[in-house]
C-alpha positions in Angstrom: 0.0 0.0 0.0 3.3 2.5 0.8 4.2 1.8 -2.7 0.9 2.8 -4.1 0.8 6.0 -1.8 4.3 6.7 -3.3 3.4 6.5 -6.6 0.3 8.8 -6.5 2.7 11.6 -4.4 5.1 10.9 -7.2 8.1 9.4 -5.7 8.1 6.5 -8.5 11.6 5.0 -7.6 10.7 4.5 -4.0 7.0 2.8 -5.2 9.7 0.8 -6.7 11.7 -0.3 -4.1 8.8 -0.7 -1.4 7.0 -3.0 -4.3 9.8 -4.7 -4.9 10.3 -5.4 -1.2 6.5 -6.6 -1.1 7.7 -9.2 -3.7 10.2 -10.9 -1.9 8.0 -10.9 1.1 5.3 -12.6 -0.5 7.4 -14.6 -2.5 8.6 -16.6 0.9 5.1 -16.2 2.1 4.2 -18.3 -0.9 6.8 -20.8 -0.9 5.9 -21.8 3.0 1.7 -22.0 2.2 1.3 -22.2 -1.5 -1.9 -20.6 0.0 -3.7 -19.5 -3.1 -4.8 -15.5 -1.4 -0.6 -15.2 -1.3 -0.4 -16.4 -5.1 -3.3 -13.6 -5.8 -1.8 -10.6 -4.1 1.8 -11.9 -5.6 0.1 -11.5 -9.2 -1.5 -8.1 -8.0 2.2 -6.9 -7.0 4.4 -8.2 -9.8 1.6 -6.0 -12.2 1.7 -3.2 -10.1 5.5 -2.9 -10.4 5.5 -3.5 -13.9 3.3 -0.3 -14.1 5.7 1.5 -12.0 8.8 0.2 -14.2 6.8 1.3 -17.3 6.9 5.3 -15.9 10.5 5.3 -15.4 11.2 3.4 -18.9 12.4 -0.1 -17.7 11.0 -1.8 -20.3 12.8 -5.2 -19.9 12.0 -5.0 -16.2 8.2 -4.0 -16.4 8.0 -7.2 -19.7 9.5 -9.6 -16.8 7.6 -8.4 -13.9 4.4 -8.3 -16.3 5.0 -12.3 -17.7 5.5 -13.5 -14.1 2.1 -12.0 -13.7 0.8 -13.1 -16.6 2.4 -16.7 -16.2 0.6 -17.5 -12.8 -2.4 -16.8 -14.1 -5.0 -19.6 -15.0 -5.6 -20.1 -18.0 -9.6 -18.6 -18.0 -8.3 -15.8 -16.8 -6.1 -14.6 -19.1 -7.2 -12.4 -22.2 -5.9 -11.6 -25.6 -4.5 -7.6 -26.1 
């Protein structure tokens, strides 16, 4: 939630970090549970900082944050751009 607030004040490269830190935590969260609410907010994350990379030009970083989204995502639930 920092991260979001970060963004919105402008302080993109911080949203960064504090996302990024969110990542790993839930990362480890989800390797101890596989509990599928972890998976979800995990999938939330990894598109959130891929928006973030996207303002500050990281392409290749935004692309790989955005495909380990897209990659956990059950098949239903993905949609053609």
């Amino acid at each position: 939630m920092f991260g979001l607030v970060c963004e919105r004040i402008g302080h993109t490269e911080l949203a960064i970090e504090r996302t990024d830190h969110a990542i790993t935590v839930l990362e480890a969260a989800y390797e101890e549970t596989e509990d599928p609410i972890i998976e979800r907010q995990f999938i939330i994350v990894n598109t959130t900082v891929a928006r973030l990379r996207l303002a500050v030009r990281d392409y290749e970083g935004a692309l790989s944050s955005f495909q380990t989204a897209l990659g956990l995502l059950p098949e239903e639930g993905r949609t053609r751009c």
